[in-house]
Structure formats: structure tokens, C-alpha cells
TORKOL-4160 file (C-alpha; in steps of 0.2 Angstrom, whole numbers, padded with zeros to 4 digits, m for minus):
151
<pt num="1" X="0520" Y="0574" Z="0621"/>
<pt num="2" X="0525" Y="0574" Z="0602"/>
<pt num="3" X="0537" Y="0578" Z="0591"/>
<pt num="4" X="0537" Y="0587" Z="0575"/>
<pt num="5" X="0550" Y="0593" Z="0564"/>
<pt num="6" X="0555" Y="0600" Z="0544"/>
<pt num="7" X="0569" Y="0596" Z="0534"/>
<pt num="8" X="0570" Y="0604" Z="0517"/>
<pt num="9" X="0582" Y="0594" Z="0503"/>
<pt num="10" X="0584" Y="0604" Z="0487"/>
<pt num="11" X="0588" Y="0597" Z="0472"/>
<pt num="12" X="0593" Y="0599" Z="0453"/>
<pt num="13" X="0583" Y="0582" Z="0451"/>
<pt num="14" X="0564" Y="0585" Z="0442"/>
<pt num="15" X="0550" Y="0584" Z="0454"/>
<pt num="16" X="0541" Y="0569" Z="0444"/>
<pt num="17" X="0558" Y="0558" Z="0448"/>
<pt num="18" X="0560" Y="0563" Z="0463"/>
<pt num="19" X="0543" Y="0560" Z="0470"/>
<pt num="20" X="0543" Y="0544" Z="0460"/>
<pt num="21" X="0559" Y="0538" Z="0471"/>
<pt num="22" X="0553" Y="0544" Z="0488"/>
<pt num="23" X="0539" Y="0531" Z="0483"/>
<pt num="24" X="0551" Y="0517" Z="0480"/>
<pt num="25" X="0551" Y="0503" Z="0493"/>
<pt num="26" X="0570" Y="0496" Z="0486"/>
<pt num="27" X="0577" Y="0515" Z="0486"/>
<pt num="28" X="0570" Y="0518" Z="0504"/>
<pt num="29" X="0579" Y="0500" Z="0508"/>
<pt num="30" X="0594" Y="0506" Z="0499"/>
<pt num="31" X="0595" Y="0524" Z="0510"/>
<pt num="32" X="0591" Y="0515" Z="0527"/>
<pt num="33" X="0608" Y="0502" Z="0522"/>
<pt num="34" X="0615" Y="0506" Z="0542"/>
<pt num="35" X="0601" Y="0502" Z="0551"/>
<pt num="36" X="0597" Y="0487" Z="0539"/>
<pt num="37" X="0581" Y="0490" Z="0535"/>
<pt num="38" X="0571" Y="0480" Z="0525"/>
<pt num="39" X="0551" Y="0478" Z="0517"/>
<pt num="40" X="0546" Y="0462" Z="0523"/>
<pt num="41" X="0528" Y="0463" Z="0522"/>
<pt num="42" X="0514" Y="0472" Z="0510"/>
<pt num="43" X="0524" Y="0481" Z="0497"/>
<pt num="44" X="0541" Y="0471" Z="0496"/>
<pt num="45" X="0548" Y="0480" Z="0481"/>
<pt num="46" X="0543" Y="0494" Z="0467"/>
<pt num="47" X="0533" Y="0509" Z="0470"/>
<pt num="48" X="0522" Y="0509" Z="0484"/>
<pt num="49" X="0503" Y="0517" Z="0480"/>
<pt num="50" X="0487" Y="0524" Z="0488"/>
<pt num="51" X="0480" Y="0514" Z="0502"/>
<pt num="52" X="0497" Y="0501" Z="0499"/>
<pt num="53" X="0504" Y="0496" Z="0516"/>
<pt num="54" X="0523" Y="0491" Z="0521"/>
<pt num="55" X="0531" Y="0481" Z="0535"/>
<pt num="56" X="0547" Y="0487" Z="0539"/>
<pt num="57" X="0561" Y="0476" Z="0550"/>
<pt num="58" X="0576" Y="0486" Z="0556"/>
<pt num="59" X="0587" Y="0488" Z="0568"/>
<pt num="60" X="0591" Y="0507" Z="0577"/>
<pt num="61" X="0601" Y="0506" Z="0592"/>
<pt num="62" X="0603" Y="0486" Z="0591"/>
<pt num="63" X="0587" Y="0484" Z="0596"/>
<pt num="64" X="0574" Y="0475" Z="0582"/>
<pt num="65" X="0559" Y="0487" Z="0575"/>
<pt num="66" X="0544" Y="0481" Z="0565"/>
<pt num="67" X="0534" Y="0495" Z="0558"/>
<pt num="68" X="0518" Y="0494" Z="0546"/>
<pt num="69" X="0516" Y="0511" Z="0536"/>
<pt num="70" X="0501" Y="0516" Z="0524"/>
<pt num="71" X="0500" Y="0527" Z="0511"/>
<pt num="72" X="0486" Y="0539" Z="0516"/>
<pt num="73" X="0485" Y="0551" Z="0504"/>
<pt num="74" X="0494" Y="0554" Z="0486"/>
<pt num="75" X="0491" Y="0567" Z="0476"/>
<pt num="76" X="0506" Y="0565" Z="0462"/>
<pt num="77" X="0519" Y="0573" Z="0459"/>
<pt num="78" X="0516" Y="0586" Z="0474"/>
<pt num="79" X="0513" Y="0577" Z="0489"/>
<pt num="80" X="0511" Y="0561" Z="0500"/>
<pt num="81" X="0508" Y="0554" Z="0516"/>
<pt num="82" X="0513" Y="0537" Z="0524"/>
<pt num="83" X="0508" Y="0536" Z="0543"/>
<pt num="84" X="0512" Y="0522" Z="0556"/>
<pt num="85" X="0498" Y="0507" Z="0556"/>
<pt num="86" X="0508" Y="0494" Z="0569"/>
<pt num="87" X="0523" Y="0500" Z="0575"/>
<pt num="88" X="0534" Y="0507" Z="0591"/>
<pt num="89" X="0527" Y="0522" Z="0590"/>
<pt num="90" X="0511" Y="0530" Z="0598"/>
<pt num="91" X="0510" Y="0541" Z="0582"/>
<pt num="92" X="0520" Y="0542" Z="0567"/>
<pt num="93" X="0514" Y="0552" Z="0553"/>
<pt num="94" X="0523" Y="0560" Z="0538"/>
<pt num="95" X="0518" Y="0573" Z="0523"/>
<pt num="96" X="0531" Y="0572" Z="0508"/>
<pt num="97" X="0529" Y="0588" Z="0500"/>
<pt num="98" X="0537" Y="0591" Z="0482"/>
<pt num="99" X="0539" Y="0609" Z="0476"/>
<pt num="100" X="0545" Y="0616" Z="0457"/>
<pt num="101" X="0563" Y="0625" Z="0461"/>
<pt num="102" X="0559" Y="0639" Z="0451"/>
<pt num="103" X="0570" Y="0632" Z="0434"/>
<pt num="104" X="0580" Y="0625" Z="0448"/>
<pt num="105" X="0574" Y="0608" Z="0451"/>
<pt num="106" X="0565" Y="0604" Z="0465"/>
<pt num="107" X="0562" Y="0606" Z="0482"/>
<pt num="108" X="0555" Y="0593" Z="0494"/>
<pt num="109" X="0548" Y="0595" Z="0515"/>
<pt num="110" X="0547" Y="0582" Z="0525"/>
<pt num="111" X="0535" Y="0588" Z="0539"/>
<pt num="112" X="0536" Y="0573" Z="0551"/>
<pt num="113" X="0525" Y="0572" Z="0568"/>
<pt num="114" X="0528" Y="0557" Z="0580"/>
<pt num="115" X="0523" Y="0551" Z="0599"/>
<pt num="116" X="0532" Y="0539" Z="0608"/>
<pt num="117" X="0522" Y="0527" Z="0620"/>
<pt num="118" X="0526" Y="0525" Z="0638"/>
<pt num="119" X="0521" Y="0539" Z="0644"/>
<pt num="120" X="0533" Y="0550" Z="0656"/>
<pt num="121" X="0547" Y="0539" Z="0651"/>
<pt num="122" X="0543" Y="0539" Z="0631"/>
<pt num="123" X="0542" Y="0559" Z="0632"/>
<pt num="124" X="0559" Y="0556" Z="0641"/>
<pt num="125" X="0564" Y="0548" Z="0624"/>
<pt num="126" X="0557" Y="0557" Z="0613"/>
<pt num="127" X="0569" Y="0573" Z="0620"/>
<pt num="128" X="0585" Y="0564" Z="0624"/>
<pt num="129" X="0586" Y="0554" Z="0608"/>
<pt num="130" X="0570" Y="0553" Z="0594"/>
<pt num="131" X="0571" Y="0573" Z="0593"/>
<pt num="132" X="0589" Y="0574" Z="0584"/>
<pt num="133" X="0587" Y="0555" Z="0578"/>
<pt num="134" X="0574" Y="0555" Z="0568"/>
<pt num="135" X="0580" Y="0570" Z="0558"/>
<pt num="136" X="0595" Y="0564" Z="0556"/>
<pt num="137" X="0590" Y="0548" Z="0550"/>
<pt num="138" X="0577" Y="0560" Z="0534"/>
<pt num="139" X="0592" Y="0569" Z="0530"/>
<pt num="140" X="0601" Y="0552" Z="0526"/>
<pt num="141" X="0587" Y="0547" Z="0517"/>
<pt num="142" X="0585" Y="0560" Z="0507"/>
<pt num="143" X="0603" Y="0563" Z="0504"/>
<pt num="144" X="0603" Y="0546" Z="0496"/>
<pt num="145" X="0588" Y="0551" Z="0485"/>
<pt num="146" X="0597" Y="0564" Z="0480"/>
<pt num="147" X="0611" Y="0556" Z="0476"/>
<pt num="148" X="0621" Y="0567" Z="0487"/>
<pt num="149" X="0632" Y="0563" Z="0505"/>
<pt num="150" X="0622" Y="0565" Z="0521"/>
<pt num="151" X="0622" Y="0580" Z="0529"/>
């Protein structure tokens, strides 16, 4: 019972600004606008850092969410990793990876592998609504880094 997923956003923006945004807690606010997310503990604002932690509040579906993520691995400007400390999730863990474009810009893959809790009736969840959420809600995201609309 897992999820994983890929979503590749290309971009004329440099791979220094870009991975620089992705680590911006007020940008990440900014991009999750609908779902009214918001840093409430940890990290409230600015650029979040190596073995930094963020509480998140949100609402998806009209129900509340509190998630504490952790940055658990940086290697600038090529690659993070935040993963779920408390949260709704069994397991949430995602790799940000930032690629040279070739003259092009840059290119960035999210690779994002999650669980959700409860068993029979959280794999139930995980195929009727998490598997095309969850993407959906990254390609928000990083249409908003971007600067671009959602796709």
C-alpha cells in the first residue's frame, strides 16, 4: 500500500532561483492559496534549511490537516528532501530534484512516495483520491514557482 508518482516542471528560470524558491516557506504558502495553507510552527517564514522542521495547517477537502515536515537532506542547487515527521500520513516522503536545461533553464522532479494510514480503507483512499490529488496539487505548486498557470 503506497503511492509514488513524478512530475517534471521545466522552466526558463536558473536552477539557483529555482531551488532557492522551492525552499521558501512564504512561496510554498503563497502556491497552496486554495487549500489555505499556512507554516505555523518551526519555520514560519524565509528559506527553510538542513535538519529545519515546518508545521503546516491546511484544509483539503474541508477537513483540517497539521503536517510537520523535515528537511533531510540538501545538497544545493541539485537536490532536497523534506519527509513527513507528524502528520496524516503513514509516510510522506519527497526528493526535489533540480537539473541544468541544457542553455535552456532548468528542469525540476518531484519524485513523491506516500502511505496512507488505515489500512484496507486508507489504500482504498490512496486509489480513489490521493493518487490523482496529490499530483495535482505539485503541479499547482510548481506552476506557481514557475510563475506559470496550473496545468
Amino acid at each position: 500500500m503506497a503511492v509514488y508518482f513524478e512530475c517534471f516542471t521545466r522552466t526558463t528560470m536558473p536552477r539557483q532561483e529555482l531551488f532557492e524558491k522551492s525552499l521558501s516557506i512564504d512561496a510554498h504558502a503563497s502556491s497552496m492559496a486554495d487549500s489555505a495553507e499556512q507554516a505555523i510552527g518551526g519555520v514560519t517564514s524565509g528559506q527553510i534549511s538542513l535538519g529545519e522542521q515546518v508545521t503546516w495547517r491546511a484544509r483539503h477537502f474541508g477537513i483540517p490537516v497539521r503536517m510537520t515536515s523535515e528537511i533531510s537532506e540538501l545538497d544545493a542547487p541539485a537536490a532536497f528532501t523534506d519527509q513527513q515527521v507528524k502528520g496524516p500520513f503513514k509516510k510522506f516522503h519527497h526528493v526535489h530534484e533540480f537539473y541544468d536545461g541544457g542553455g535552456e533553464g532548468t528542469i525540476m522532479v518531484d519524485k513523491i512516495h506516500f502511505e496512507a494510514p488505515l489500512g484496507p480503507l486508507g489504500w482504498l483512499v490512496e486509489r480513489l483520491v490521493l493518487g490523482w490529488y496529490m499530483p495535482r496539487l505539485i503541479r499547482v505548486r510548481n506552476a506557481y514557482l514557475v510563475g506559470a498557470s496550473a496545468l
